[in-house]
N, C-alpha and C positions, 0 to 999 in steps of 0.2 A: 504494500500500500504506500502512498505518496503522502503526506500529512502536511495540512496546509499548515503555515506559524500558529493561527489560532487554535488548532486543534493540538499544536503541540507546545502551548502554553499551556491548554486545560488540561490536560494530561499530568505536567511537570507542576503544575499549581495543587495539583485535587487532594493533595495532604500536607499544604504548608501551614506553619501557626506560627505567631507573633504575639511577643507578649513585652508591654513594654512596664516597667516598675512605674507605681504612680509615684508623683512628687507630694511633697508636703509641705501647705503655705508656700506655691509656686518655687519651695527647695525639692532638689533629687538628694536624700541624706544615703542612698543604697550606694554601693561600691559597681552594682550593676546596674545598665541603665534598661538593659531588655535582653531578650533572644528571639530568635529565628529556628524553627522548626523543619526542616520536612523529610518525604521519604520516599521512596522510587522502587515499589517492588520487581524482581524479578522472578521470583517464587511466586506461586499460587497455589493460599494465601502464603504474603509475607511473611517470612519469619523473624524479620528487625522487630523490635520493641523500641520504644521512644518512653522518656517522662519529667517530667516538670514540677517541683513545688516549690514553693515555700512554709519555712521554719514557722509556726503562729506562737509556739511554745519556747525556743531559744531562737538566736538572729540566724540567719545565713538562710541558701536559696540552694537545693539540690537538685542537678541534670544529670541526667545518665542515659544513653543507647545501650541495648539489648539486642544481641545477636544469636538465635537459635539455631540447631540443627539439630537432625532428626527429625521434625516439624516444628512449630511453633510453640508449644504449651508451656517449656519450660521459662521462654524468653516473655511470653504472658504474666505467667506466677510471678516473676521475679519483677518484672514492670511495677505489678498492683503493690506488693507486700515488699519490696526494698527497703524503701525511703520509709517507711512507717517503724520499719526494725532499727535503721541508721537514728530519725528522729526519736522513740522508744531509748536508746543507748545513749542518746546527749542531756537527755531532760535530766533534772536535778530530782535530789529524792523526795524533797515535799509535793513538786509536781505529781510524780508518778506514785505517790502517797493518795493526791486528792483525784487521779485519773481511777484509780484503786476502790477507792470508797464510795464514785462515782457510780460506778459500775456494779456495786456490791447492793448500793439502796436505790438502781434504780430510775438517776438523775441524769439527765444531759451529761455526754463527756463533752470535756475541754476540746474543741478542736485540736489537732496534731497538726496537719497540711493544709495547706489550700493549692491543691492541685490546679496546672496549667496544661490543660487537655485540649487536641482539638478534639471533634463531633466521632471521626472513626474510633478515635481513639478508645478499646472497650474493655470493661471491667465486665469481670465474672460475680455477679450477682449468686449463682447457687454456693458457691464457694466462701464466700464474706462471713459466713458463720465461721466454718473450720478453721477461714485464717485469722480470727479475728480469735478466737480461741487457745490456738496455739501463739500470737504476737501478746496474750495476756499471759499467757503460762512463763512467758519471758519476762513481761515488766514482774510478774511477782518475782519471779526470782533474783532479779536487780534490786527490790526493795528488800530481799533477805540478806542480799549481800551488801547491802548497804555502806560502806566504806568511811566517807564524808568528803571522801575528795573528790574537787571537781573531773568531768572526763576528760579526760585527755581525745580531742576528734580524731586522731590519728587510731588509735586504740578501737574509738567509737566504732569505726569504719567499720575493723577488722573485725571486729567481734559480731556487727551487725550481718555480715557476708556469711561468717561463719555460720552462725546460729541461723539462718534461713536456710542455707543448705541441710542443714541437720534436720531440720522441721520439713524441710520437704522428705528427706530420706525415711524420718519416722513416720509422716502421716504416710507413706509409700506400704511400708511395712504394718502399722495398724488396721489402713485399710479404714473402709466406711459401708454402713450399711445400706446408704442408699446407694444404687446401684451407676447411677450417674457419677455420684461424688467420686466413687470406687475407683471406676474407670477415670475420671481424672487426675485422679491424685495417683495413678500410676504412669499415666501416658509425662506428666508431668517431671516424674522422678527419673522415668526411664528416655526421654528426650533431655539436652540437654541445654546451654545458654552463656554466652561471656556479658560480661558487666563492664562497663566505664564508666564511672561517677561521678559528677565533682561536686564539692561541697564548698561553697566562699560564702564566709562571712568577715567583713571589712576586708582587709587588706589578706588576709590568709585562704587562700586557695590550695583546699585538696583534693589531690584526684583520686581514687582508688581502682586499680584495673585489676582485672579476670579474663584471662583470655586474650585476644588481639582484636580489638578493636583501641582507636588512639585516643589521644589530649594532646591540643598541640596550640602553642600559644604564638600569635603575632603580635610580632612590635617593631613598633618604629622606630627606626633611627633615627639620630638627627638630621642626617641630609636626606628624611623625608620616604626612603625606602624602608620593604619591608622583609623581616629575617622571621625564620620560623622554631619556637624552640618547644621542644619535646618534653612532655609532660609523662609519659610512660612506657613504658616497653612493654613488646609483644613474646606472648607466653607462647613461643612455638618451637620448632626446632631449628631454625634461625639464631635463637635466643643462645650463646655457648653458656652463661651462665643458668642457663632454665635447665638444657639439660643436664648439665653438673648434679643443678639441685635434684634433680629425678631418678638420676644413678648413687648420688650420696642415700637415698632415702633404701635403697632395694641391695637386695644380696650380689656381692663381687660375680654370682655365677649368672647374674642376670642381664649383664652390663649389653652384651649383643643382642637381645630381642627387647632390651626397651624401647629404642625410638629406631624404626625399623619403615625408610622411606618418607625421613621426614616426617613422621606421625607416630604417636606415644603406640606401642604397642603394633605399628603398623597400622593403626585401625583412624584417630583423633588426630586432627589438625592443632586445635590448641590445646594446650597442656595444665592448663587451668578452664574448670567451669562451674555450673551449677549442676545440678542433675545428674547426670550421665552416671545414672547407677550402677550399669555396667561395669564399670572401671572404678567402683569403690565398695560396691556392696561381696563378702566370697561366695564363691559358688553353690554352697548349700544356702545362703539364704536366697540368692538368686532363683534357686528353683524354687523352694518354698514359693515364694511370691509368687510368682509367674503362674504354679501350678493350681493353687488355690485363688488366683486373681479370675476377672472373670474370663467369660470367654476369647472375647475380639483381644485381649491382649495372650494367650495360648497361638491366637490364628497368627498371630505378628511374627514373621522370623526371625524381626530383629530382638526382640526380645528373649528367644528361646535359647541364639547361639554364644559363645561362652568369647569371650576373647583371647586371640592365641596365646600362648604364654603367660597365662594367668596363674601366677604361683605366691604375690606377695599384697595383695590389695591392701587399701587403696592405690591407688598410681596417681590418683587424681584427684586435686584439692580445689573449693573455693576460693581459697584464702587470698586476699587482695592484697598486691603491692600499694605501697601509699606514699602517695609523693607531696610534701608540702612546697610550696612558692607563695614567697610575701612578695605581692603584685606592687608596680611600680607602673609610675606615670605614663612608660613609655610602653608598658602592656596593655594594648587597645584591644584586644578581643581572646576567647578561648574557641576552639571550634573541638566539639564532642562527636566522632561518627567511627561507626562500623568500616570493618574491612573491606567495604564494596569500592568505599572511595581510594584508600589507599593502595590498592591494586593498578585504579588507574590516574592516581596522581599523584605526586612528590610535592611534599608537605611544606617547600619551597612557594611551588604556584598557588598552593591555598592558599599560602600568608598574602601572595602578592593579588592573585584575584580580589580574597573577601576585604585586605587591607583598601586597594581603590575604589571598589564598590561602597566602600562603609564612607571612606574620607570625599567619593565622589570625585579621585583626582586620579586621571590613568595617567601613570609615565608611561609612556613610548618606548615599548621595547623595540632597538632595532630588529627589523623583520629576515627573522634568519631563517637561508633556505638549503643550510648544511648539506652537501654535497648535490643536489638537484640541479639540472641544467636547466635557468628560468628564463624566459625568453624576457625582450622590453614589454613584449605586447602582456605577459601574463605578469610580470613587476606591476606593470598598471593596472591592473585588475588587481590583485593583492591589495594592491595601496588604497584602490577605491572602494575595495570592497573594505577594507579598516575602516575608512573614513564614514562610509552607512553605520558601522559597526559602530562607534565611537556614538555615533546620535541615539543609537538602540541601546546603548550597553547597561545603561541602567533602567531596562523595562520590569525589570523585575521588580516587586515591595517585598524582597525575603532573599535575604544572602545567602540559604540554606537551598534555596531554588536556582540561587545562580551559580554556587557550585557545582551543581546537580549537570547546571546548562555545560558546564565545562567540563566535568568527566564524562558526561556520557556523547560527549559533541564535537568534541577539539580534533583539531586535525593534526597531521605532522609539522606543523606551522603556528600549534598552538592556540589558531584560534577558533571559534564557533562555529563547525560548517552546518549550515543547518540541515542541506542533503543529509547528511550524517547524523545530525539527530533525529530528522525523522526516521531513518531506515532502523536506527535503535531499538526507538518510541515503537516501532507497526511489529516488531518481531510478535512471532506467535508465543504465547506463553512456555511451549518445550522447546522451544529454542532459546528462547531468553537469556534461562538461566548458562547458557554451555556460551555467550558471550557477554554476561556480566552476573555479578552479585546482587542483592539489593543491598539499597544503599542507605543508610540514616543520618540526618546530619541535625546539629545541634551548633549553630553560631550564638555566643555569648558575648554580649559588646559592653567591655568597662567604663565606668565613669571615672576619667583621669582627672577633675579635680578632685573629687571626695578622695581619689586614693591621692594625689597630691597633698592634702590636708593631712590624713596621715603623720 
């Protein structure tokens, strides 16, 4: 199919969202001043996860993208019930004392979040019981262990990552009587999901990663350009220190079939996730589950077969890296996304794309045609065709739409060929996915006086 521009705006628009912090007494007192949303399936359905809130109980504003595989379910769960477990592990004890007694006689709870959703964006309603039962089994236990010092957010994170993992693996293994719940709380456990989070409040920004998806921060120089700096590392076989950690944890006789083609056990991409019980649960409990689970997960082959080499489980943890950065003036934005984008693009051209697009200033890159023999007649065309480009380039109201325009569009020239986006855009859904990922992205724009105040 041929896709007219219009049709391949509504296309690249149909899940953007924009959220911008309100002011107060015509001051912005946030460290942030908004974000930009969106997301570009390639799977049918998606399996990115996106999410947004803010802190109503302590200060700060939580982002994270969600990447599944196996289907979507885990990267679901983990969307709705993250930030609820992260916010839960920051609160102070009298807070989670009067959320406690709220709960106990019956009373309105405190707000925790106020989620920043678009319209697709969906919660599982039959589920909001169980998980809302199990994220209380945890605040009580916070309030028995009661300490009196404040948390430490870095700590926060990790513990919050953890402890969901674990509550997905138990409700896995408990199981539920109704028969619906049953089968989710296993499809859930047994699919799996990476995490990227970040938590800023004032000047201290954390990011906490699972898996490979990125944080990657742009900032301006002073002569007005833009550099791009790395907020996390990817938990994969790339990673020499990931897999260190993976061979440090397993017996010397295991050293050659743990990561086996690039992938933990020959089988997983990233080497960190949520879910993927598989690769933590042993094999007697594996079958247990499986055998007394209901039936449509019996019929699943992925469920039934064992992974090679399976002699030391776990292999695979939640546990998130946590990186803090005290933000500076000249950190104008963070951008949060899945592996779809950085597959096809160097976290270079993000800074420089969303950095002009934000500032509204394109420098001029000379138009380089690295080994190409370009005729005058096609130099003129290039050039003219920049110069339409230059009047278009900020069609978009979502910097998370206009990255989108440039991974999935850009030529060997770098720039927007729109033939090329449409021919992208029209693929058939099984073809899609075998020439891209879906993609998620999350553009976070700072306010450099507040953090100049500082």
């Amino acid at each position: 199919f041929y896709l007219t521009p219009p049709q391949v705006n509504s296309i690249l628009k149909a899940n953007e969202y924009s959220f911008k912090v309100p002011e107060f007494d015509g001051k912005n007192v946030s460290s942030v001043l908004g974000f930009d949303s969106n997301q570009l399936p390639a799977n049918a359905p998606i399996e990115d996860r996106r999410s947004a809130a803010t802190c109503l109980q302590t200060r700060g504003m939580l982002l994270g993208v969600f990447d599944g595989h196996a289907g979507c379910a885990c990267a679901q769960a983990v969307s709705e019930r993250l930030f609820y477990y992260i916010a839960v592990s920051l609160l102070p004890h009298e807070t989670l004392l009067e959320i406690e007694n709220a709960v106990e006689s019956g009373r309105a709870l405190l707000p925790i979040l106020q989620w920043h959703k678009h319209p697709n964006d969906y919660f599982s309603k039959e589920a909001s019981k169980l998980y809302f039962n199990s994220l209380r089994t945890y605040w009580q236990e916070l309030i028995d262990l009661n300490s009196g010092e404040t948390t430490d957010v870095k700590e926060a994170l990790i513990n919050a990552f953890k402890r969901l993992d674990n509550d997905i693996s138990l409700e896995a293994q408990v199981g539920d009587p109704n028969s619906f719940l049953n089968y989710l709380v296993l499809r859930v456990a047994f699919s799996g999901a990476t995490a990227c989070v970040a938590h800023v409040d004032g000047v201290d920004l954390h990011i906490a990663n699972t898996g490979d998806s990125r944080a990657m921060l742009g900032v301006q120089e002073e002569d007005g350009s833009w550099s791009a700096v790395n907020l996390s590392y990817d938990h994969n076989a790339q990673n020499e220190h990931e897999v260190e950690r993976v061979k440090m944890e397993h017996p010397k006789a295991e050293e050659k079939s743990l990561v086996k083609q690039d992938r933990l056990l020959g089988l997983l991409m990233p080497f960190r996730a949520f879910g993927d019980v598989k690769f933590k649960w042993s094999i007697e409990l594996q079958k247990r589950v499986v055998e007394s689970g209901p039936d449509q997960l019996n019929e699943n082959e992925y469920t039934k077969f064992i992974p090679p080499n399976y002699h030391t489980p776990p292999y695979l943890t939640a546990e998130p890296e946590v990186i803090h950065h005290r933000l500076r003036p000249q950190d104008k934005f963070l951008v949060l996304a899945t592996d779809g984008l950085w597959e096809t693009m160097h976290r270079q051209d993000v800074a420089r794309i969303v950095g002009e697009y934000l500032t509204g200033v394109h420098h001029q890159q000379p138009i380089a045609v690295g080994g190409y023999k370009v005729t005058l007649g096609q130099m003129h065309g290039l050039l003219t065709e920049r110069r339409a480009r230059i009047s278009s380039v900020f069609e978009d109201q979502n910097a998370a739409t206009h990255l989108i325009r440039h991974a999935v569009g850009n030529n060997e020239f770098g720039t927007v060929d729109h033939e090329r986006l449409s021919k992208m855009l029209s693929l058939p859904e099984e073809l899609a996915r075998m020439y891209r990922d879906d993609i998620t992205i999350i553009v976070v724009q700072f306010n450099s006086h507040v953090i100049g105040a500082y």
